[in-house]
ZAGU-86846 format. One record per residue (C-alpha): residue in three letters; x, y, z. Coordinates in steps of 0.25 Angstrom, whole numbers, plus 5000, padded with zeros to 4 digits. Each point is the difference from the previous one (the first is absolute). Example, Ala and Ser with C-alpha at 12.3 -4.5 7.8 and 13.67 -1.06 7.14 Angstrom:
REM residues 2
ALA504949825031/SER500650144998/
REM end
This chain:
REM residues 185
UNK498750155076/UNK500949984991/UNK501550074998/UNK500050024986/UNK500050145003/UNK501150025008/UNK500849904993/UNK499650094986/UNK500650135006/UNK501249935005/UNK500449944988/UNK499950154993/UNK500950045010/UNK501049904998/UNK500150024986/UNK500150155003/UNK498650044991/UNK499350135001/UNK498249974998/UNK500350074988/UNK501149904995/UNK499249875003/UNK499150054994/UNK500650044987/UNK500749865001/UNK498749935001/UNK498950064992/UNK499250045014/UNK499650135005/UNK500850065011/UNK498450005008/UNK499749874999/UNK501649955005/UNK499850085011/UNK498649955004/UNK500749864998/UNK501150045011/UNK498950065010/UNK499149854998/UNK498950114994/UNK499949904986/UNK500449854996/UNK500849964989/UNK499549944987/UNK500949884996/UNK500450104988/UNK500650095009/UNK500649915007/UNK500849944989/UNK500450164998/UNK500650035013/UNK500649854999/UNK500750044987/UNK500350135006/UNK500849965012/UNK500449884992/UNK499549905010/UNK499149884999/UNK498550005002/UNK500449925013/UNK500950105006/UNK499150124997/UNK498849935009/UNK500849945011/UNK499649864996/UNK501349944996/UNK500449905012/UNK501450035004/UNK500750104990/UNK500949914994/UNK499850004986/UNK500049844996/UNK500349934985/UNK498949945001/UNK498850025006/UNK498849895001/UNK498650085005/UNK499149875006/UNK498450034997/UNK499750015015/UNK501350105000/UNK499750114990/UNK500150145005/UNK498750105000/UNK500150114993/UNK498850075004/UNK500450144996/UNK498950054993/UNK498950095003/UNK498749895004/UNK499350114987/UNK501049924990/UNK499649865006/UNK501349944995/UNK500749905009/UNK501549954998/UNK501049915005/UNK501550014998/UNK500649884994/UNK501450035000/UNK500449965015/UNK501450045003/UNK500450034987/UNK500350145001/UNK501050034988/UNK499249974989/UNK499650054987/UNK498649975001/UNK499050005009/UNK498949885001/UNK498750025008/UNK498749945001/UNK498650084997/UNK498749985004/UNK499450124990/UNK498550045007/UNK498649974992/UNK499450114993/UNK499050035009/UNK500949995012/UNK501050124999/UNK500350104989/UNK501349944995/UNK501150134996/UNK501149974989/UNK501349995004/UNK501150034989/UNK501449995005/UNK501549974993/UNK500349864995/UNK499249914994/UNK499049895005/UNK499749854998/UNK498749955006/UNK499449865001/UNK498549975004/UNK500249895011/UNK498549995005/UNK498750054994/UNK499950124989/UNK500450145000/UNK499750114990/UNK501350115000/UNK499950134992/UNK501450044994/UNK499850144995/UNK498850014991/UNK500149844999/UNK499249905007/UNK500349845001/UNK499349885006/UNK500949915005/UNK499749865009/UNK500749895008/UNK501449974992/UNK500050134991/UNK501150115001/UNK500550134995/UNK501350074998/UNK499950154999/UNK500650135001/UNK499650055014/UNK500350134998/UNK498550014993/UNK498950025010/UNK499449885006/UNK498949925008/UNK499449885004/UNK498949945005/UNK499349865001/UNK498849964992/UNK499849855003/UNK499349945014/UNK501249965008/UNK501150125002/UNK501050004991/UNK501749975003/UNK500950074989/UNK501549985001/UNK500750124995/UNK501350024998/UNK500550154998/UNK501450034994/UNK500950115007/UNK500550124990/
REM end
């Protein structure tokens, strides 16, 4: 079981924040913060770059996976080293992998994600503050920005203002990899 939970209410009471606070700072309802403390719900990615930028922490230090705390200059993540960030609900079918290592004080936050097929999950549209950059390392992925829809495949990228709704979801045989790249307001 994992102590994200604990750890969530922990940090709200460090930083000395009501429910109703957080959840003014964060876009989120104070029902579903509290469900996030009591382990009753998972986090999409998209709320957890909010309660990141809420306590101004890195990704790393919000889920426990940075190694030792120390925030370092530069930070080399190997492949075989990448942090899961299996947060989401198995609904949303999205996997990710941190790719910021131990660089905690940063200004954006890079991540790895395997978007779900069509068929596999009912992928949900994660606006958030900041903008995005995301470049297709494997396969082919359709993402829905809005009321837009693009195709993109193995090489291509988009910039965009991640405040619009978004999704994605692999269309080709073999699972997709994006890189993405989301700024911090």
């Amino acid at each position: 079981m994992t102590d994200l939970p604990y750890r969530l209410k922990a940090l709200r009471r460090k930083h000395q924040f009501s429910l109703e606070q957080l959840a003014q700072r964060t876009g989120l309802t104070k029902s579903y913060l509290s469900k996030l403390e009591r382990a009753l719900s998972e986090p999409s990615i998209s709320t957890v770059l909010k309660l990141a930028q809420a306590y101004e922490i890195g990704i790393p230090e919000l889920m426990g996976t940075h190694r030792d705390g120390k925030d370092e200059s530069i930070s080399v993540v190997r492949r075989n080293e990448r942090e899961p960030l299996d947060r989401g609900s198995p609904s949303q079918g999205y996997r990710y992998e941190a790719m910021a290592g131990n660089r905690l004080v940063r200004v954006m936050d890079p991540f790895v994600v395997y978007p779900p097929r069509a068929n596999e999950a009912a992928p949900v549209s994660f606006p958030h503050a900041g903008e995005e950059f995301m470049l297709v390392l494997k396969g082919a992925i359709s993402i829905t920005i809005g009321d837009r829809k693009f195709t993109l495949a193995k090489g291509d990228s988009i910039y965009f203002d991640s405040e619009i709704p978004h999704k994605l979801i692999t269309t080709s045989k073999v699972d997709a990899q994006v890189l993405v790249v989301a700024s911090r307001p």
